[in-house]
One Martini backbone bead per residue (centre of mass of N, CA, C, O) as a GRO file, in nm:
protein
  142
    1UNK     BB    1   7.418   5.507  -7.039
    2UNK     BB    2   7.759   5.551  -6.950
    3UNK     BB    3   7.907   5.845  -6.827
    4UNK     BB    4   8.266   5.958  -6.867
    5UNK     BB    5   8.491   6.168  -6.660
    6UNK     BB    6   8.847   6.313  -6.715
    7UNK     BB    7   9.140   6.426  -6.657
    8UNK     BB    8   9.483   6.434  -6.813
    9UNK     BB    9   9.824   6.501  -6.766
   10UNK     BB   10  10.053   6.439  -7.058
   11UNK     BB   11  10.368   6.342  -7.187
   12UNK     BB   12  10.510   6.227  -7.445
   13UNK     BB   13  10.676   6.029  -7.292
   14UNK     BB   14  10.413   5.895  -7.155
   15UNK     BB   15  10.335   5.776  -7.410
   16UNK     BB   16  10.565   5.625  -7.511
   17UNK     BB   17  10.550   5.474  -7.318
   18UNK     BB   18  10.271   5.282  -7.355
   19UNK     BB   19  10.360   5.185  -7.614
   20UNK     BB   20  10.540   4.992  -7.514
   21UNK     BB   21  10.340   4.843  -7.356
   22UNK     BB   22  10.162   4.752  -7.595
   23UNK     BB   23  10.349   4.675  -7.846
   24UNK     BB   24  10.210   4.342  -7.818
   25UNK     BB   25   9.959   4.472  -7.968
   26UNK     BB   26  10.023   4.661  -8.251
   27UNK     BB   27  10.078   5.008  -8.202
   28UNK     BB   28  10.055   5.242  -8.308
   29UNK     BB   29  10.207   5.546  -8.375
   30UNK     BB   30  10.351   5.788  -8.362
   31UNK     BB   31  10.451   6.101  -8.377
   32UNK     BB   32  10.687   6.308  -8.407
   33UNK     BB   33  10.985   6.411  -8.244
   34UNK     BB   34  11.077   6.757  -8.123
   35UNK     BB   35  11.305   6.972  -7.976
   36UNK     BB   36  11.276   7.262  -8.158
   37UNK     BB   37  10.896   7.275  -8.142
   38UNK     BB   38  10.724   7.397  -7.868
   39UNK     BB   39  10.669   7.709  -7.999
   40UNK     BB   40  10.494   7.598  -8.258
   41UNK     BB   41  10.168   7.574  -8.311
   42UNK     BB   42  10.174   7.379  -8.537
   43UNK     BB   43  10.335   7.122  -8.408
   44UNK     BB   44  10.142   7.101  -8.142
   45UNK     BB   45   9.914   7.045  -8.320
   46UNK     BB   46   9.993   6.791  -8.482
   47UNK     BB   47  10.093   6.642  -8.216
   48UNK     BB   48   9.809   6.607  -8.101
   49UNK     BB   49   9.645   6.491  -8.367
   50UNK     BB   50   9.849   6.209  -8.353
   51UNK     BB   51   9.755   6.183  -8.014
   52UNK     BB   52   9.453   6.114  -8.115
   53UNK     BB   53   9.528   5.897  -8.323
   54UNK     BB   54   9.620   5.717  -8.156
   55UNK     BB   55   9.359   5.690  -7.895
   56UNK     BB   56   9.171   5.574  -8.106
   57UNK     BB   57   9.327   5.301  -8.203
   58UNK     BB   58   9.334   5.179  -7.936
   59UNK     BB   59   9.030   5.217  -7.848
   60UNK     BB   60   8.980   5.004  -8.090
   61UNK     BB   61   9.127   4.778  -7.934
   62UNK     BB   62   9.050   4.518  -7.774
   63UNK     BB   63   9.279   4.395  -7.618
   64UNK     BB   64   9.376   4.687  -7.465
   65UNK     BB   65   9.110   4.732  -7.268
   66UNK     BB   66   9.259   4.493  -7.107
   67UNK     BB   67   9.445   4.689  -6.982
   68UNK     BB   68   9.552   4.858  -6.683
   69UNK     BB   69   9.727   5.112  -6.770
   70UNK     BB   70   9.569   5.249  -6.952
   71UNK     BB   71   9.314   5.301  -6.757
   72UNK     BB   72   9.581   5.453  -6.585
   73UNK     BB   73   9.657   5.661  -6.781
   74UNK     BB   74   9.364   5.769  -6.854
   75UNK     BB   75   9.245   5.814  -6.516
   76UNK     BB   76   9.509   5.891  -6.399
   77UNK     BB   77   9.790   6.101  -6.208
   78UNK     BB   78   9.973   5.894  -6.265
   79UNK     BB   79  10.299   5.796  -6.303
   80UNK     BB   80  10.480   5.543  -6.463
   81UNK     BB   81  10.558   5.404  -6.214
   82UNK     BB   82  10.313   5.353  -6.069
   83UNK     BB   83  10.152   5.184  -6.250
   84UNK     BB   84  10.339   4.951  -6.272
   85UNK     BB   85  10.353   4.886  -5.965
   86UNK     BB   86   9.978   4.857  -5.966
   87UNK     BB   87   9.997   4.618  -6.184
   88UNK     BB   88  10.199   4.431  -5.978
   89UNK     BB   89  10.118   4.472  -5.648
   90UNK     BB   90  10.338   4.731  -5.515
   91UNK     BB   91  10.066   4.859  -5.336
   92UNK     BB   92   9.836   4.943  -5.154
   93UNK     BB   93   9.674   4.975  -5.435
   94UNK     BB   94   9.478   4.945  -5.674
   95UNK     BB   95   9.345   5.005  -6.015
   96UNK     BB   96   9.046   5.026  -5.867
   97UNK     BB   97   9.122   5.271  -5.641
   98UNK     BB   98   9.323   5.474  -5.824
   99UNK     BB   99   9.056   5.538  -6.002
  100UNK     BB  100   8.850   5.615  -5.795
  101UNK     BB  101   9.031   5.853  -5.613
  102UNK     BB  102   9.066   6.015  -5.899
  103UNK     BB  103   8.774   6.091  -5.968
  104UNK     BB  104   8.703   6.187  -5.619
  105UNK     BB  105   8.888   6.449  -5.638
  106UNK     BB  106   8.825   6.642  -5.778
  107UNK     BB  107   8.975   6.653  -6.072
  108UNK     BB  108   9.101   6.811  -6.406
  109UNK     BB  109   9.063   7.102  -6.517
  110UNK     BB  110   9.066   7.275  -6.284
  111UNK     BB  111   9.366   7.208  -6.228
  112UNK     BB  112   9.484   7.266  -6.521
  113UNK     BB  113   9.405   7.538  -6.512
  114UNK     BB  114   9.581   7.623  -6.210
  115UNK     BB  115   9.839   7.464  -6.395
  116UNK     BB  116   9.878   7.725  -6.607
  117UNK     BB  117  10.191   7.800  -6.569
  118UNK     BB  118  10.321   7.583  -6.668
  119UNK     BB  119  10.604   7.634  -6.901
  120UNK     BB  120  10.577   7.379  -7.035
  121UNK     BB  121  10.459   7.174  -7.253
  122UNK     BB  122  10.131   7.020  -7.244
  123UNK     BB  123   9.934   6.755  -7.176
  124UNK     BB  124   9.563   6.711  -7.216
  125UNK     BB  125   9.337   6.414  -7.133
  126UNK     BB  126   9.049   6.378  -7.215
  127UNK     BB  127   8.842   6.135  -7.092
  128UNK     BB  128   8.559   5.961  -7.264
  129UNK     BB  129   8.330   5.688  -7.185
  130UNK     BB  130   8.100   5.504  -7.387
  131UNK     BB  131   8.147   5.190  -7.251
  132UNK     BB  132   8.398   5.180  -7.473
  133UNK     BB  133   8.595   5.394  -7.503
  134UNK     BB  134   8.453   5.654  -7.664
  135UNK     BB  135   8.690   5.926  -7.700
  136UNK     BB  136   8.931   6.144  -7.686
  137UNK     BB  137   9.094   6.409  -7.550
  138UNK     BB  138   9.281   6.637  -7.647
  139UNK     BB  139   9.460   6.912  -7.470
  140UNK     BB  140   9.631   7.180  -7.455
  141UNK     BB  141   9.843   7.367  -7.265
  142UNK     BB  142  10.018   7.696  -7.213
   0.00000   0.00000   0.00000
């Protein structure tokens, strides 16, 4: 069996962009967001665990699977507007390309554990995957 292993930072916003990409195939809601509770650690968690189970059952849809956006979401460290652009052929690389050179490039836990400076609270998904896509992980970065 193939294990691999990715980390990528995605902030709540991109997450939203995601859900509304995917939306045509009928994927769960995200948690609430909230404006006044970033340094909240228990709203933090929870919000967390919401981003957890939103990314378990999108996991679990098999049209989702052949989408190349979520691909390019959980395996590589693009925007969402570079995802948009790679996904319609508007880039010079394809999204087996950015996916191959984001995983060759050791980007990934070291480099978020060392931008572990940045100010805002953000999100970091390490996406973890045997065979199907089975399990994601989500971890806080403060």
């Amino acid at each position: 069996m193939c294990t691999k292993t990715s980390c990528v930072r995605r902030r709540y916003s991109e997450f939203a962009w995601l859900k509304k990409k995917l939306q045509k195939n009928t994927v769960p809601d995200l948690p609430a967001k909230s404006f006044f509770s970033f340094s909240n650690d228990d709203f933090l968690e929870g919000r967390r665990k919401g981003l957890q189970a939103f990314l378990d059952k999108v996991l679990h849809m098999t049209v989702c699977l052949s989408d190349s956006q979520l691909h390019l979401f959980l395996q590589t460290q693009l925007p969402v507007g570079h995802i948009q652009d790679c996904v319609q052929g508007h880039t010079p690389y394809s999204v087996t390309d950015a996916i191959l050179t984001y995983a060759s490039s050791n980007r990934g836990f070291a480099q978020a554990q060392e931008e572990d400076s940045i100010k805002e609270p953000s999100l970091t998904v390490s996406y973890e995957s045997m065979e199907r896509y089975e399990g994601a992980k989500l971890l806080i970065w403060k």
